[in-house]
N, C-alpha and C positions, 0 to 999 in steps of 0.2 A: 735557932735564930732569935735575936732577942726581939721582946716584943713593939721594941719602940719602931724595927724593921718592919715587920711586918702592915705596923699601921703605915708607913709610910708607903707600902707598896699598897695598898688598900686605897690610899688617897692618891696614888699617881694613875693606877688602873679608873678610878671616879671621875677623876679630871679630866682623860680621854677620854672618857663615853659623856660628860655633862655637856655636851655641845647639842647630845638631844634636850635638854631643859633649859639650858643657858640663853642658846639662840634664840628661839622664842621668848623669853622672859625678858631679851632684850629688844624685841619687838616689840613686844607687848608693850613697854616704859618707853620706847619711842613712840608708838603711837598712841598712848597716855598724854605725850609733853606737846604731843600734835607735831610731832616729826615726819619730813614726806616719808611714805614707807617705803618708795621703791630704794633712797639713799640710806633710812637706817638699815635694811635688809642688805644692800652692797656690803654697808660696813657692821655688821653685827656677826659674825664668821671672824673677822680680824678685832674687834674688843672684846670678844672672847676667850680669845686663845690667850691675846694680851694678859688678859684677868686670871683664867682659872691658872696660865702657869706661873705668872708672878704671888698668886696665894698658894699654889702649891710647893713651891720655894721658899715661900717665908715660913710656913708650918714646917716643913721639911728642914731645914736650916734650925728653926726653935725645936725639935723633937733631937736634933744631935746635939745642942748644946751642952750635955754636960758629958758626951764622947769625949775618953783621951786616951784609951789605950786597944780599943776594939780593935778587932782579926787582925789585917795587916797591916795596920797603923802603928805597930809596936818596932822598933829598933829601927825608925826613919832614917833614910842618908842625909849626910850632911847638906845644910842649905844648896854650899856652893855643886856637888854633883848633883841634886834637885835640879837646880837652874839648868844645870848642864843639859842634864837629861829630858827637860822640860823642851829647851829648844831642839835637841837633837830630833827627839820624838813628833818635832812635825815634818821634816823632809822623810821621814820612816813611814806616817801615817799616810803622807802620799803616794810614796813607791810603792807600799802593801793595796792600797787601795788601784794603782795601777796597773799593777799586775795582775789584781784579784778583775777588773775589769777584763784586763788580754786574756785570762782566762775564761771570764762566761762568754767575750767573744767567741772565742774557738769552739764554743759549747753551743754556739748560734742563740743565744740569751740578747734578747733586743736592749739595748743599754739605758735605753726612754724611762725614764723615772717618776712614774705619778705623782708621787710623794713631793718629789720636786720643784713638779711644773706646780703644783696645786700651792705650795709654798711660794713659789714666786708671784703668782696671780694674786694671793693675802699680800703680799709686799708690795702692788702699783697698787693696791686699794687702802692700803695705810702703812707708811715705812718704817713706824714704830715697832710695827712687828720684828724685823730685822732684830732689834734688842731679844727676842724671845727666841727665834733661829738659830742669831751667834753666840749669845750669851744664854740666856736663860737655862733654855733649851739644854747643851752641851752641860751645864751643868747638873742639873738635874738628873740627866740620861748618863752621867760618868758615877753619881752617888748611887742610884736604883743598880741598873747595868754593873758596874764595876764592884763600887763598895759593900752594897747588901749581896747583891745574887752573887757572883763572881766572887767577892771576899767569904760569903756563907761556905760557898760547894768548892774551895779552897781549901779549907780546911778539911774534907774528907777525900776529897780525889786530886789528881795530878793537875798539875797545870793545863794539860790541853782537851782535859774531857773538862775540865770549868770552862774555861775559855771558848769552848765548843758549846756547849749548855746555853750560859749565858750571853754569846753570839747569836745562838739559834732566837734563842726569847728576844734579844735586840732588834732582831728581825723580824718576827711576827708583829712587835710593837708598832714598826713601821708601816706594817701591810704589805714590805714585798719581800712575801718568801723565795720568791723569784731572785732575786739578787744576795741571798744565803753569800755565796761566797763574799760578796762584794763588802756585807756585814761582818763576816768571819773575820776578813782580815785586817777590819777597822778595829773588832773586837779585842783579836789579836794582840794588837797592837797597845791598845792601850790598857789592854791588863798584864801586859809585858812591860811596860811604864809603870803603872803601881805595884806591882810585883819586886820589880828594881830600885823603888825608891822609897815603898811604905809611904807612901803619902799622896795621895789623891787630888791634889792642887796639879798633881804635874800630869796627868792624862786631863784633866778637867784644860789646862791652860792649850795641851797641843788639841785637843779638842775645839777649844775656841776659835782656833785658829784657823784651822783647816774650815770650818762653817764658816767664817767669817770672809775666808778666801774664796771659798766658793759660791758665797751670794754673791760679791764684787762682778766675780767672774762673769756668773750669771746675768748681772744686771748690764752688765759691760755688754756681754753678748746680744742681747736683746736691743741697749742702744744702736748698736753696730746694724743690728736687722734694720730696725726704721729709719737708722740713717742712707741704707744703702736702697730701700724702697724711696726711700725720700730724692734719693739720687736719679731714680728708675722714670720718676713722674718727672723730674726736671728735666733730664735726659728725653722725655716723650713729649714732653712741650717745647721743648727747643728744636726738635726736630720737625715738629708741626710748623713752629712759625718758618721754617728754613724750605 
């Protein structure tokens, strides 16, 4: 693995554990500039994550600069089946992640996602974050995931022990090894996408997408709940005055 990967995984593993020094540090400069602490504490969790993954994209992005022919970036498909295969690749990434779901159902695997909820509770406490979920994020996690680890162990074993490898590690990253499968078939999928296409714009884009879809979701659903509580107290004073 060439060495400019490795530091790049050195500084993505950094970035995930600098929330112990970070968050405080930005305490600290808040209550320096005489910030109330209980609001910069809300939000120091959310300009964090902000921070450490937009600098570790931009180092990450300047360390490949002078990429052009690494693993499987050699003999890329034409723009036009790129694109193809770009959009194709999100109604794919959802059916595999559907199924990969009916599957830990049947397994009695609780479908409840920490990761998730803990990610949306950062998004009502600052919506900027949303930029690092559906963009940032996905990108990142398709270069590390995909490009280094999965294009590395690519080159010595088959398709589905890479894919398998580098699905397992995508899932430890996240903290639930509980939902292996549910990674598997994300994994899957989008190393089945640059695999087909040599070119990593096109898991990175159905990537985006599907993150991007599913905050919507999420946030949609969560409307839906206060509205229909919102309903529930209207409903119980109307019946009072009645």
């Amino acid at each position: 693995m060439k060495k400019e990967y490795w530091l790049i995984l050195i500084i993505y593993i950094a970035m995930q554990l600098s929330g112990i020094v970070g968050i405080p540090l930005i305490l600290f400069i808040g209550d320096s500039l005489g910030k109330d602490f209980q609001e910069t504490a809300m939000m120091a969790p959310s300009l964090w994550i902000i921070l450490s993954f937009s600098v570790t994209l931009i180092i990450t992005l300047w360390l490949l600069r002078n990429e052009k022919n690494a693993s499987l970036d050699r003999d890329k498909a034409p723009a036009g089946a790129s694109i193809a295969w770009a959009i194709a690749g999100i109604p794919l990434a959802f059916i595999a992640q559907s199924v990969a779901a009916q599957i830990e159902m049947m397994l009695g695997i609780d479908m409840g996602s920490e990761n998730t909820q803990q990610i949306m509770s950062l998004i009502e406490t600052s919506a900027i974050v949303i930029l690092v979920v559906s963009i940032i994020g996905p990108i990142l996690e398709e270069i590390i995931f995909r490009k280094i680890i999965f294009g590395s162990l690519h080159k010595r074993l088959n398709f589905f022990l890479s894919a398998l490898i580098s699905s397992l590690i995508f899932s430890l990253a996240h903290g639930e090894i509980e939902h292996l499968i549910l990674y598997a078939a994300m994994g899957f999928t989008f190393a089945f996408l640059y695999v087909k296409t040599k070119r990593i714009l096109v898991p990175i884009f159905a990537h985006v997408v599907m993150n991007t879809t599913v905050v919507i979701i999420q946030l949609n659903i969560e409307n839906l709940e206060k509205w229909l509580k919102e309903m529930e107290t209207v409903q119980m004073i109307v019946r009072g005055l009645l």
